[in-house]
FIKOLZA-1660 file (N, C-alpha, C; in steps of 0.1 Angstrom, whole numbers, plus 5000, padded with zeros to 4 digits):
% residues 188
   i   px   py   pz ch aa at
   1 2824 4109 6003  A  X  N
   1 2822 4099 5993  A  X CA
   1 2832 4088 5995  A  X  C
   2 2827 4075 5993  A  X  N
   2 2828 4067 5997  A  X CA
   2 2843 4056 5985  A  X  C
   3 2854 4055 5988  A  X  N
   3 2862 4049 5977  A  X CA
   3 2856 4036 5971  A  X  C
   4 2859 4034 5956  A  X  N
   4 2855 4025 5953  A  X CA
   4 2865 4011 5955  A  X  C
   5 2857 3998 5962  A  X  N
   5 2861 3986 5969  A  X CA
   5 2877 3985 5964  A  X  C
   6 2879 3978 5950  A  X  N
   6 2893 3980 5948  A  X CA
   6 2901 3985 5954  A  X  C
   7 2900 4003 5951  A  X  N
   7 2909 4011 5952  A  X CA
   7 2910 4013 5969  A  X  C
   8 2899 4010 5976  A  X  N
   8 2900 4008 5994  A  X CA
   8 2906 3999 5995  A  X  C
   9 2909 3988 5988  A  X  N
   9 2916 3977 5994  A  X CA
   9 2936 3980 5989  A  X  C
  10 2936 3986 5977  A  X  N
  10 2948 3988 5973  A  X CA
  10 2955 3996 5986  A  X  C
  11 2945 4010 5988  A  X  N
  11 2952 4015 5998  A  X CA
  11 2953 4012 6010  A  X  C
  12 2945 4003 6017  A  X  N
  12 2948 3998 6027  A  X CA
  12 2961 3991 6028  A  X  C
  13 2961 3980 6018  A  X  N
  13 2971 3970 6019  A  X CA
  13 2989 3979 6014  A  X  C
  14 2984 3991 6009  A  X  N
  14 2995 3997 6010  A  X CA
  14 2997 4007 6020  A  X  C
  15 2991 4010 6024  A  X  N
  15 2991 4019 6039  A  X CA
  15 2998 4004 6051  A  X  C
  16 2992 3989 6047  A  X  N
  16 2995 3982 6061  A  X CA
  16 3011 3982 6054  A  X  C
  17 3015 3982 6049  A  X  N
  17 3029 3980 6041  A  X CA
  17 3038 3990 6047  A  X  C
  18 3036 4005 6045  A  X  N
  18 3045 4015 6048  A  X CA
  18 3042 4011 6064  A  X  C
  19 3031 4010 6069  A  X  N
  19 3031 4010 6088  A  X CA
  19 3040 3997 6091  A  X  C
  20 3041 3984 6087  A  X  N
  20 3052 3977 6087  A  X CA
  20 3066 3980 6083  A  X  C
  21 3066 3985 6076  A  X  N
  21 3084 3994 6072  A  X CA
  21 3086 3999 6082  A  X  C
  22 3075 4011 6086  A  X  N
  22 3082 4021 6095  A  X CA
  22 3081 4014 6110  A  X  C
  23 3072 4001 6114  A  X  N
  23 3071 3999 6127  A  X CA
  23 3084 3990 6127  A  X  C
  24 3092 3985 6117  A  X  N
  24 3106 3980 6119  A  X CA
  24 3116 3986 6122  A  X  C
  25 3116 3997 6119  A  X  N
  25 3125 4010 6121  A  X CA
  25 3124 4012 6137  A  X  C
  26 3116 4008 6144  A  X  N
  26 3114 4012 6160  A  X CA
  26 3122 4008 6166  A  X  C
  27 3128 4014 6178  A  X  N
  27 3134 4003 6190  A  X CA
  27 3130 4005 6199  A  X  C
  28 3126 4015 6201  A  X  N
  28 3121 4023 6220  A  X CA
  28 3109 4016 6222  A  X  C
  29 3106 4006 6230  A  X  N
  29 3097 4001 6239  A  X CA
  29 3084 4010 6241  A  X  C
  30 3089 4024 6243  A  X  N
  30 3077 4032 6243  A  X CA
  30 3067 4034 6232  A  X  C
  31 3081 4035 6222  A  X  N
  31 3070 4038 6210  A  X CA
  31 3065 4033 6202  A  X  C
  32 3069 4017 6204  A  X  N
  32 3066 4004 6201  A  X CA
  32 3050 4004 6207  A  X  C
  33 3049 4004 6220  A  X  N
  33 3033 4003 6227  A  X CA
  33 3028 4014 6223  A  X  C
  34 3031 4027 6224  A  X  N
  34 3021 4034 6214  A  X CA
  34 3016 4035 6198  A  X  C
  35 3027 4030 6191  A  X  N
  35 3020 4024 6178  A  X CA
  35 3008 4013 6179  A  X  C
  36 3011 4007 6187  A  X  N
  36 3001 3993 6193  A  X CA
  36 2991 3997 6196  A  X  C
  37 2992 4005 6203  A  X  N
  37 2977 4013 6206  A  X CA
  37 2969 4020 6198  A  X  C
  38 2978 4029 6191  A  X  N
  38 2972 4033 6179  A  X CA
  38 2965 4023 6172  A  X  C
  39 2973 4013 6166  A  X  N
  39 2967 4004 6156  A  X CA
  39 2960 3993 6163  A  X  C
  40 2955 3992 6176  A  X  N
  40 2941 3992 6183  A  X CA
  40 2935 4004 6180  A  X  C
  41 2937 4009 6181  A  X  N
  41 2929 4027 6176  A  X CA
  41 2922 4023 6162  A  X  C
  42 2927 4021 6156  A  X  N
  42 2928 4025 6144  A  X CA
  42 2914 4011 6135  A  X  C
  43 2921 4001 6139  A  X  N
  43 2912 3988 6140  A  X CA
  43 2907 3983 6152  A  X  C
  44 2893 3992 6154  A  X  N
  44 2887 3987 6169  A  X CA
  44 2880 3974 6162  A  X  C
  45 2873 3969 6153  A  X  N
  45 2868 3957 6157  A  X CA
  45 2874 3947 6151  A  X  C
  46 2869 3934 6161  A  X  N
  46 2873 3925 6156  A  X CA
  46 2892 3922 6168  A  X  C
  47 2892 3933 6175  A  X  N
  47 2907 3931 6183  A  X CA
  47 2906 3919 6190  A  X  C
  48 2896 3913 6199  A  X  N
  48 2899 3900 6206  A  X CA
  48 2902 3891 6199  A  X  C
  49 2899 3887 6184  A  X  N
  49 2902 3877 6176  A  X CA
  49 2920 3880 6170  A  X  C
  50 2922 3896 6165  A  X  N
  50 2933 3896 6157  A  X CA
  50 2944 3894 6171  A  X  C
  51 2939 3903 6184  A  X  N
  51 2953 3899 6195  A  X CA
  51 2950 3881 6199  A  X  C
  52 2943 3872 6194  A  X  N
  52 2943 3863 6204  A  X CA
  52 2954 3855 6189  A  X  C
  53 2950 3856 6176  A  X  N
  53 2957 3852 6163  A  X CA
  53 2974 3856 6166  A  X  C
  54 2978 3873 6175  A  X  N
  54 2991 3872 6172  A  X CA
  54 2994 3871 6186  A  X  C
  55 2986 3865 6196  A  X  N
  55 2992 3856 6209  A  X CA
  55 2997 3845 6205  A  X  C
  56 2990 3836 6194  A  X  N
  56 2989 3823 6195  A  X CA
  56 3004 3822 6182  A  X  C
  57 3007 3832 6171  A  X  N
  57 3009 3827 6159  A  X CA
  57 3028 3836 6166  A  X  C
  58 3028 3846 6170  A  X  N
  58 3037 3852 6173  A  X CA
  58 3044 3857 6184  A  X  C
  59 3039 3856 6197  A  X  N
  59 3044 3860 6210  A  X CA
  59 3047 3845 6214  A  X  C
  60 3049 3831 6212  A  X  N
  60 3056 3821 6216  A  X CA
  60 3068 3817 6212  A  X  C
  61 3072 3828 6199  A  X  N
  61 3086 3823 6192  A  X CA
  61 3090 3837 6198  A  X  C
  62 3086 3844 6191  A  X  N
  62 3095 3860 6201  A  X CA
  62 3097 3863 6216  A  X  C
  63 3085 3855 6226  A  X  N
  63 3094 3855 6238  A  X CA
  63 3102 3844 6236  A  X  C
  64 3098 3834 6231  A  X  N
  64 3113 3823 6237  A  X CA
  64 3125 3827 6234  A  X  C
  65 3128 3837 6224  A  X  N
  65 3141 3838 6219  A  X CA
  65 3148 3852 6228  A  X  C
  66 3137 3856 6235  A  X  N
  66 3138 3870 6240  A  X CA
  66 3143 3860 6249  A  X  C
  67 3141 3854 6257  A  X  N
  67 3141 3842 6271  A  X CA
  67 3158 3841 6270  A  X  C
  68 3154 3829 6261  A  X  N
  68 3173 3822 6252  A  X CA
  68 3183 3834 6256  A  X  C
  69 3180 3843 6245  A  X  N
  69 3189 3854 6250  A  X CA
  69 3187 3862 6256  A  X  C
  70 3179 3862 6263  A  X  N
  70 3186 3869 6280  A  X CA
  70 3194 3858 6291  A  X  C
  71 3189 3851 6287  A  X  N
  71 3199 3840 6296  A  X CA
  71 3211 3837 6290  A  X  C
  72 3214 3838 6274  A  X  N
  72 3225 3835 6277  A  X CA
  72 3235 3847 6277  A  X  C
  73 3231 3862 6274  A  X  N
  73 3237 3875 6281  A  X CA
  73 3238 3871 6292  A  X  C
  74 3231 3867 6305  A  X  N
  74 3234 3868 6319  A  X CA
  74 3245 3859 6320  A  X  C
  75 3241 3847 6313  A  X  N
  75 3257 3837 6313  A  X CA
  75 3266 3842 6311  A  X  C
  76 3271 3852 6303  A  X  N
  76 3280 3854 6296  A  X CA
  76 3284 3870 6305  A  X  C
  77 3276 3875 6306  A  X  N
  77 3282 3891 6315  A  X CA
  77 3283 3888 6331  A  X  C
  78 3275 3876 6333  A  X  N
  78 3279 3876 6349  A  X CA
  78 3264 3886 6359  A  X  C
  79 3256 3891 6347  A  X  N
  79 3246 3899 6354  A  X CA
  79 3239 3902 6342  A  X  C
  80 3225 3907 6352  A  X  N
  80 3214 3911 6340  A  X CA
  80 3212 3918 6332  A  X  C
  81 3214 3919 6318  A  X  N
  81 3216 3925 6306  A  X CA
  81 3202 3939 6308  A  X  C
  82 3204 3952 6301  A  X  N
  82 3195 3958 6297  A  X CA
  82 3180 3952 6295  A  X  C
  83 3167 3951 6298  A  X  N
  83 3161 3945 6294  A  X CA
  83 3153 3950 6278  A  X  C
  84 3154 3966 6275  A  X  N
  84 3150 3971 6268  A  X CA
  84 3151 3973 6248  A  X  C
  85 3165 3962 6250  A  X  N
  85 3165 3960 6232  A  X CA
  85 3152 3948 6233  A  X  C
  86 3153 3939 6243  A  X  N
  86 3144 3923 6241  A  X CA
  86 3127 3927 6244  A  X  C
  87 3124 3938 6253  A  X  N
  87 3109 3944 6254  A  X CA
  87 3108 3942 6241  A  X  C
  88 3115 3958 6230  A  X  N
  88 3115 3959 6220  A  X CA
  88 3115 3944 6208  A  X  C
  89 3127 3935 6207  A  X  N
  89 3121 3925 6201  A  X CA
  89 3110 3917 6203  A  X  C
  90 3102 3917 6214  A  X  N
  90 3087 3910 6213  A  X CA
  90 3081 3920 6210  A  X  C
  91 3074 3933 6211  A  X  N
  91 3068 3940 6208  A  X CA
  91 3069 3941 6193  A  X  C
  92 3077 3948 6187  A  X  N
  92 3075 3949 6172  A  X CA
  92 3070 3940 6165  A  X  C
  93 3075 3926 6165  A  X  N
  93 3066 3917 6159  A  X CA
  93 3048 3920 6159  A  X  C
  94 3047 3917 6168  A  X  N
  94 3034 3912 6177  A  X CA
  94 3028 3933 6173  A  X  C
  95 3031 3941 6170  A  X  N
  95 3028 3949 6169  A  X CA
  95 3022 3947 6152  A  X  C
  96 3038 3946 6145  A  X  N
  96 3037 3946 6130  A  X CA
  96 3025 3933 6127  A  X  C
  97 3024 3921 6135  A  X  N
  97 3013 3914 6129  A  X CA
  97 3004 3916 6131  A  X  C
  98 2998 3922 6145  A  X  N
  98 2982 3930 6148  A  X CA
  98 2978 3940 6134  A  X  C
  99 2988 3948 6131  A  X  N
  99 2985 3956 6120  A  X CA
  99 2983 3949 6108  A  X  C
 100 2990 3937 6104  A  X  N
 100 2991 3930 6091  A  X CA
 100 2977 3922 6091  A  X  C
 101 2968 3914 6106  A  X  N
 101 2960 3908 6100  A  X CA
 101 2950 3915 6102  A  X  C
 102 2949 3926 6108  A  X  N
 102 2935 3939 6110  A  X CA
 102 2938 3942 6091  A  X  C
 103 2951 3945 6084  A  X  N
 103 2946 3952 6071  A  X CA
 103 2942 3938 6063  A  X  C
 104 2946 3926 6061  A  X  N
 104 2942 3915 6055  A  X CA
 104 2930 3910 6057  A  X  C
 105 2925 3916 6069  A  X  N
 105 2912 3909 6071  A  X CA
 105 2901 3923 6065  A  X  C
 106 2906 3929 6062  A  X  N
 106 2894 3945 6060  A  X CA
 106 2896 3944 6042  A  X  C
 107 2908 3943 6034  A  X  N
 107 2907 3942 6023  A  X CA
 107 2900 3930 6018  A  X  C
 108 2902 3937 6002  A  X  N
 108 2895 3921 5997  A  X CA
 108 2908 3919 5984  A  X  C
 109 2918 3911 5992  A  X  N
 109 2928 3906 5985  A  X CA
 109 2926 3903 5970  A  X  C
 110 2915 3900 5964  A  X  N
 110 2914 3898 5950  A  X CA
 110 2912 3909 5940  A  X  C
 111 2903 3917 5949  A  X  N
 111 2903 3928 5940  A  X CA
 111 2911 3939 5937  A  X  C
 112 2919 3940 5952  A  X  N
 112 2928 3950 5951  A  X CA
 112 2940 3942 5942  A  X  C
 113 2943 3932 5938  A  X  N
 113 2952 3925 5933  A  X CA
 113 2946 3922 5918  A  X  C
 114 2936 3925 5914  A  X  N
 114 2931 3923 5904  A  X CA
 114 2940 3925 5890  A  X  C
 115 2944 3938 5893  A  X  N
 115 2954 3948 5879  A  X CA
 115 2964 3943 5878  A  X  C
 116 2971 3931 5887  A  X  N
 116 2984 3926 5889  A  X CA
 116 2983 3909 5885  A  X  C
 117 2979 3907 5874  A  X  N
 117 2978 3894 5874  A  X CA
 117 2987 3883 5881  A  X  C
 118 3004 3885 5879  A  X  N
 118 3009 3879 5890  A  X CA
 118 3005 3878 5900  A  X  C
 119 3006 3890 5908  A  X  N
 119 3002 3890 5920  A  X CA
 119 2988 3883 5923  A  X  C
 120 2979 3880 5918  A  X  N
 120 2967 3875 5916  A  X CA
 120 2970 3860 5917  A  X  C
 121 2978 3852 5906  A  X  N
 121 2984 3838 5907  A  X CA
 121 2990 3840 5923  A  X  C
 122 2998 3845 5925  A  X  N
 122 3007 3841 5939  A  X CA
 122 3001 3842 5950  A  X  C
 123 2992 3851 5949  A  X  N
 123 2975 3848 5963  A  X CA
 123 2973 3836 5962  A  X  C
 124 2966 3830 5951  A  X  N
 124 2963 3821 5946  A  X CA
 124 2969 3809 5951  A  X  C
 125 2981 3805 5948  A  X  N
 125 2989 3795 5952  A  X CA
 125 2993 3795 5967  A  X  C
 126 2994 3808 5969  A  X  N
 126 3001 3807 5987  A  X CA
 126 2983 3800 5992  A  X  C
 127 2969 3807 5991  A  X  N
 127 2960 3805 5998  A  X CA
 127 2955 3789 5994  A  X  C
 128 2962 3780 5985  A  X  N
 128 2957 3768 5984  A  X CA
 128 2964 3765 5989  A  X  C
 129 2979 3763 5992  A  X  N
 129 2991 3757 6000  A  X CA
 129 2986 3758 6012  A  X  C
 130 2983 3774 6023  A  X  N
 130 2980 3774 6032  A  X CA
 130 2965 3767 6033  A  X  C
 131 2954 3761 6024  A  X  N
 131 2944 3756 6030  A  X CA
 131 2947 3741 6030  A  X  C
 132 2957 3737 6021  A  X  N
 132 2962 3722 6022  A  X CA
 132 2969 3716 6031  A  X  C
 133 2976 3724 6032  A  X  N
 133 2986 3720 6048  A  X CA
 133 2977 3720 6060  A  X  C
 134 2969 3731 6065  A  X  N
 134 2955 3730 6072  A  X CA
 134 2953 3717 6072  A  X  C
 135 2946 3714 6064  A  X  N
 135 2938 3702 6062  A  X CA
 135 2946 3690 6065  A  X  C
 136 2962 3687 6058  A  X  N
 136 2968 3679 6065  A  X CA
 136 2974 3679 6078  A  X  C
 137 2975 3692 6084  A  X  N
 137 2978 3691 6098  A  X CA
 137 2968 3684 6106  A  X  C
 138 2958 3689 6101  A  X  N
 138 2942 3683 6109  A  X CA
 138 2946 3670 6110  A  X  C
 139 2946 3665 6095  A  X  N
 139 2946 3650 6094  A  X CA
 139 2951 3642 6101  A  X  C
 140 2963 3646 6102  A  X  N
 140 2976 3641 6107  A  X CA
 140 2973 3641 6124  A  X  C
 141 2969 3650 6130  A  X  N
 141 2968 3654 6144  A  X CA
 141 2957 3641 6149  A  X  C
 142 2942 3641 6139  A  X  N
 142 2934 3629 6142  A  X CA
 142 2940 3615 6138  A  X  C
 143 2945 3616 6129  A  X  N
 143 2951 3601 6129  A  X CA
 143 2963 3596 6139  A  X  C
 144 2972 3608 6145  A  X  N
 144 2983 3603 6159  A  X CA
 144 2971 3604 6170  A  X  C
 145 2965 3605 6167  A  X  N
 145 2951 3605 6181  A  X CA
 145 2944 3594 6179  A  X  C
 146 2942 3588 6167  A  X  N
 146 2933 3577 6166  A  X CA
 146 2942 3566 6170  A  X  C
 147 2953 3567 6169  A  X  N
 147 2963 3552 6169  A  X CA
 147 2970 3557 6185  A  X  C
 148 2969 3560 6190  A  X  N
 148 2972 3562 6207  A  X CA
 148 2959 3561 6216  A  X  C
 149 2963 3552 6226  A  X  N
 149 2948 3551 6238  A  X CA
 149 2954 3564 6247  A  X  C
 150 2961 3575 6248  A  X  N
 150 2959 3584 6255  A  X CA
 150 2962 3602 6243  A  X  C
 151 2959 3612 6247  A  X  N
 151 2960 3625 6238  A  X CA
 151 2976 3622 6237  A  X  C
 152 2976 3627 6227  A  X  N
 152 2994 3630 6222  A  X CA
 152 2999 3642 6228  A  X  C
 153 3012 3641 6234  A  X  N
 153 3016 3650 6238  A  X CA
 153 3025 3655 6227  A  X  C
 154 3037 3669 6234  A  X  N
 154 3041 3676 6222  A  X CA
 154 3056 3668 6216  A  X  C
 155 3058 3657 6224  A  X  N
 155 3071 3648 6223  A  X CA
 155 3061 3636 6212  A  X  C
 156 3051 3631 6213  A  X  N
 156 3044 3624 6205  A  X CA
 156 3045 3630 6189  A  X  C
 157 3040 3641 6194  A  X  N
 157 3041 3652 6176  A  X CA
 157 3052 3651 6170  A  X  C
 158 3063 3654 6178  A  X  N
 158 3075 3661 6174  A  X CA
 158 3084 3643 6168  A  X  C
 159 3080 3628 6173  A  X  N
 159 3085 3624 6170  A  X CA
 159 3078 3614 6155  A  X  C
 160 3062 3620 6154  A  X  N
 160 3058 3614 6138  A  X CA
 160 3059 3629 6129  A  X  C
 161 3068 3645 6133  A  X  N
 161 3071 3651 6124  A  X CA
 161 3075 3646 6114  A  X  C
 162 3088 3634 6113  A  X  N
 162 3092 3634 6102  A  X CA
 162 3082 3628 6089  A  X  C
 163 3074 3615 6093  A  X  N
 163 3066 3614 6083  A  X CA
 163 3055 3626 6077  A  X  C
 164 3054 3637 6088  A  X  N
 164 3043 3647 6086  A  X CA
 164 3047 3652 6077  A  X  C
 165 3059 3659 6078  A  X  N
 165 3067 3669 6071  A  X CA
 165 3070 3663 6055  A  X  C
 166 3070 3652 6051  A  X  N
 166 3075 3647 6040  A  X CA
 166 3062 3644 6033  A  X  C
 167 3051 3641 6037  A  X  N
 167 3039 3643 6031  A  X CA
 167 3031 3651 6031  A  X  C
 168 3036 3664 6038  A  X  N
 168 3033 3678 6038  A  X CA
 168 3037 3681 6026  A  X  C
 169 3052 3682 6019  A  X  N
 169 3060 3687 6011  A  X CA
 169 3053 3678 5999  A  X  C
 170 3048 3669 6001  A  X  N
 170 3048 3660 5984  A  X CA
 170 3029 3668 5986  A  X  C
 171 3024 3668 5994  A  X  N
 171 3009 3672 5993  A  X CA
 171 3012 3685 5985  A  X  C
 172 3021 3694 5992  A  X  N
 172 3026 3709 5989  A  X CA
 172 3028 3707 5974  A  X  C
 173 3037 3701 5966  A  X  N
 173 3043 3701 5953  A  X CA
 173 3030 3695 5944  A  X  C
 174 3023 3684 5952  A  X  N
 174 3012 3684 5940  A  X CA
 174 2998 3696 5938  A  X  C
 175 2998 3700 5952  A  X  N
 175 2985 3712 5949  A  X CA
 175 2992 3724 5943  A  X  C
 176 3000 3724 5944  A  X  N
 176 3009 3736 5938  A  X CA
 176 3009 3733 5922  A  X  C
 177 3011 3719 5919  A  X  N
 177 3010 3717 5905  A  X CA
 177 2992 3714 5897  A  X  C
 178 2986 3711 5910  A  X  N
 178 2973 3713 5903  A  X CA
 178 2965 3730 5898  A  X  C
 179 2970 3736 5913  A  X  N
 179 2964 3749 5910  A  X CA
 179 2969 3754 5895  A  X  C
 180 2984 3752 5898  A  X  N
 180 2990 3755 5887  A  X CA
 180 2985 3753 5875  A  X  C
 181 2983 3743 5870  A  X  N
 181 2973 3732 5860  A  X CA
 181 2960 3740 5854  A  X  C
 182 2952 3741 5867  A  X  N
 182 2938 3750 5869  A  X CA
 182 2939 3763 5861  A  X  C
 183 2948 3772 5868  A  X  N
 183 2949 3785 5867  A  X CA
 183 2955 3788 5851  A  X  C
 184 2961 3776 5844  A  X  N
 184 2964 3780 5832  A  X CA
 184 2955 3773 5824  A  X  C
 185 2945 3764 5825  A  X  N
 185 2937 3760 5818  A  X CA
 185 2924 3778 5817  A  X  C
 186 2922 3783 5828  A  X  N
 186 2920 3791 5830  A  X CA
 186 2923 3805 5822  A  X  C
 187 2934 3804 5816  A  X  N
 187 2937 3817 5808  A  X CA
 187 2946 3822 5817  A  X  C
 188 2950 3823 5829  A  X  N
 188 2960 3831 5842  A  X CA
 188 2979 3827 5829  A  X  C
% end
């Protein structure tokens, strides 16, 4: 018998919860890749999209810092550090987020959040914030494109961040105040 939608989505998203607690708790490189595998196991479809999501979203800040500090251990000891605490720091991430967006993508965040009206508003506001910033990053990306005769490089970006970032934050504070607005005209 088959659980009813809610209550599949409560337990999931509480099951991906405890498998995040406890995959923080790991340190052994070994047992790091076999939870990974598992939870490839566990969520066979759909893996090319969620590993290519925590290639892109989380294996570029967890190796560089793995990188950083190994070099600057080697600076500092004169020789090559253990490599096996920094395995472990790239793995568990990139572990714990394969699991996070395989259960986010299988629940249905509304419903299992249904009984928790807060929690219902705070979906709410985080998924407008994250679709607004989207849309202004887009923006922002076509318009440093439209005003250059060649593609913008990452020194191009990094140096109209500051206007990005300050009309990110004022976009942020007013959809935040609209949903806000919405959601109580709404009865929330």
């Amino acid at each position: 018998m088959a659980w009813p939608e809610p209550r599949r989505s409560q337990a999931l998203l509480a099951g991906g919860a405890a498998a995040a607690f406890a995959l923080s708790a790991l340190t052994d490189p070994r047992l790091l890749a076999a939870a990974g595998a598992l939870a490839v196991a566990a969520f066979p479809g759909g893996f090319a999209r969620t590993a290519r999501r925590v290639a892109v979203a989380v294996l570029p800040v967890t190796l560089g810092l793995a990188l950083v500090s190994i070099a600057f251990a080697r600076a500092a000891e004169g020789r090559w550090p253990d490599l096996t605490p920094w395995v472990a720091l790239v793995l568990r991430p990139a572990v714990i987020a394969y699991v996070t967006l395989s259960v986010v993508r299988r629940a249905d965040l509304f419903r299992a959040l249904a009984p928790f009206p807060t929690a219902t508003r705070l979906l709410v506001l985080t998924l407008g914030q994250a679709h607004a910033l989207r849309l202004l990053a887009a923006e922002s990306l076509l318009g440093l494109r439209s005003r250059m005769p060649r593609r913008p490089g990452a020194l191009d970006v990094l140096r109209g961040a500051g206007g990005i970032t300050a009309a990110l934050l004022t976009l942020s504070l007013r959809n935040a105040r609209d949903v806000a607005d919405a959601m109580r005209s709404r009865g929330f």
